[in-house]
C-alpha positions, 0 to 999 in steps of 0.5 A, a space after each residue: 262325535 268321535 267319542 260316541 263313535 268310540 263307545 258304540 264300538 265298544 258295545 259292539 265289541 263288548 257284545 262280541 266278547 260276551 259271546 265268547 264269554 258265553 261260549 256262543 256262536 254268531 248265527 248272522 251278522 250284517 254290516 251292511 257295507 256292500 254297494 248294494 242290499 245282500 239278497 242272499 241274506 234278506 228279502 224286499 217286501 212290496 206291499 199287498 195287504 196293508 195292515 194296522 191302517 199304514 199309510 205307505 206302499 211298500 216297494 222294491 227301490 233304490 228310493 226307499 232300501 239303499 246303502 249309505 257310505 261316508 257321511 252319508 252314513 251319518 256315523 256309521 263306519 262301514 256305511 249303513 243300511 238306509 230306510 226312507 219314506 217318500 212322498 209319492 201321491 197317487 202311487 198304485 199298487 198291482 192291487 189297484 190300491 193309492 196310497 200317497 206314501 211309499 218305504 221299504 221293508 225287508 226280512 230273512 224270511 227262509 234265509 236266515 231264521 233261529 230259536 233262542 239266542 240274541 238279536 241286535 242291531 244298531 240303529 238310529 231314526 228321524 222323529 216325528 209324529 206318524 214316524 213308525 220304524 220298527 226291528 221286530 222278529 216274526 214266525 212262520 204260520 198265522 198271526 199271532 199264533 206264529 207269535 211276534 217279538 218286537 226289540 224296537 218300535 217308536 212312533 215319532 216321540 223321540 223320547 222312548 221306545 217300546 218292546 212288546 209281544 204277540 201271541 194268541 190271546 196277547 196281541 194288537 193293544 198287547 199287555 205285554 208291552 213297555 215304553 223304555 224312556 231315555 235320559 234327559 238328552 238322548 234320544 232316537 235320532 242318535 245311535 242305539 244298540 237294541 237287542 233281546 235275550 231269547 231263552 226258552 223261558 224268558 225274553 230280555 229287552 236292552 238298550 244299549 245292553 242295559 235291561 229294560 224289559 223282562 217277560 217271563 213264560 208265566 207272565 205270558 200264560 196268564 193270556 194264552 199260549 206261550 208263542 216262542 218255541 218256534 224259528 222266527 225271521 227278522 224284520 227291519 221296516 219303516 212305516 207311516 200312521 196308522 194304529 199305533 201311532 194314530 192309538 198315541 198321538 190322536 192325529 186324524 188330519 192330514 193321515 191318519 196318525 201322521 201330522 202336518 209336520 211329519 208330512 213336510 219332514 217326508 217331502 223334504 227327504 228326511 224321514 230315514 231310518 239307518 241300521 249300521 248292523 245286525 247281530 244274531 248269536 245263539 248259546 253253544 249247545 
């Protein structure tokens, strides 16, 4: 454990070095290690519209949205942004809406919002079927004209992720998607580094800075507009079932896209999601 400690370190430091390298500028950057969530850098969203059929609430808690330190923080140093679902039948939202799932959401949404450059974060995640986290970048206007880049997405199989974009014309069961599978023993639940290169012609997916999806300006106008000219603000959230996990596990009973399982995992208070830091940093002009 120590070891992998060492190394992702080291890829945070290697990630550093290249910008240095690269004459580049850090446009943001969260540790996460205050005793509570920086409200200056970020905004808690409380569900109103739910969209895709997820099944939880989103609420502004200290349940669902904490800082974890020490062990607690499950192998982060500086301690660790935690995100968790619980299981709370019979919730309403001001909208008069029950759901029996509630989690957390944030995003710099006019806080903190860039063009090009490289968007990172360090993160690890329980697994199970309906599990839905995501890191994702989103602009401002309509959706999908705003367009939408999501560095990491996993729906409960720990064994990949997946990158993908939105856009007019591209967007929901998007073709401009690709599942990076990991190697025999690793896996989401341990540490990982995802990140995109944004430039005016091309998004570059990594994971742990090896090159796992490349998408061109060409191969996105071949459906619609090129939507990633424009600021876009991150996002970190975590939410439960719904269309894309319910798309890929065909699980109907007892939530939709979310199993029995999963469920029982939630109860026990161990759907987390942790983010040891995000990094944004842009190429000098």
């Amino acid at each position: 454990m120590k070891l992998y400690y060492l190394l992702s370190a080291g890829l945070l430091m290697a990630l550093h070095a290249n910008a240095q390298q690269t004459k580049t500028d850090t446009v943001f950057f969260e540790d996460f290690n205050e005793q509570n969530l920086d409200r200056s850098k970020w905004n808690v969203e409380i569900t109103g519209h739910t969209v895709n059929d997820e099944q939880q609430a989103y609420v502004d808690s200290t349940a669902t949205i904490y800082m974890a330190k020490g062990k607690d923080a499950d192998g982060a140093v500086n301690g660790a942004l935690v995100l968790k679902a619980l299981y709370k039948p019979g919730f309403t939202s001001k909208e008069q809406k029950k759901y029996d799932f509630i989690s957390g959401r944030i995003n710099t949404r006019s806080k903190m919002e860039f063009t090009y450059g490289t968007a990172s974060a360090r993160m690890k995640m329980a697994s199970g079927a309906g599990l839905w986290p995501a890191f994702w970048a989103l602009g401002n206007g309509k959706w999908p004209d705003c367009g939408e880049i999501d560095m990491m997405e996993t729906v409960g199989d720990s064994s990949w992720v997946s990158h993908a974009l939105h856009g007019p014309n591209y967007f929901g069961n998007t073709p401009l998607a690709y599942r990076a599978h990991f190697a025999s023993g690793i896996d989401v639940t341990q540490w990982h580094i995802y990140s995109v290169d944004w430039s005016p012609t091309s998004l570059i997916f990594k994971v742990d800075g090896k090159v796992t999806y490349t998408v061109t300006k060409p191969m996105v106008e071949k459906y619609g507009r090129w939507a990633f000219d424009n600021k876009k603000f991150i996002i970190l959230n975590f939410a439960l079932g719904g269309g894309y996990p319910g798309g890929y596990n065909k699980i109907t009973k007892p939530y939709y896209g979310i199993s029995e399982n999963t469920v029982n995992k939630i109860k026990a208070g161990e759907a987390k999601v942790f983010v040891d830091w995000v990094l944004v940093t842009k190429t000098k002009e």
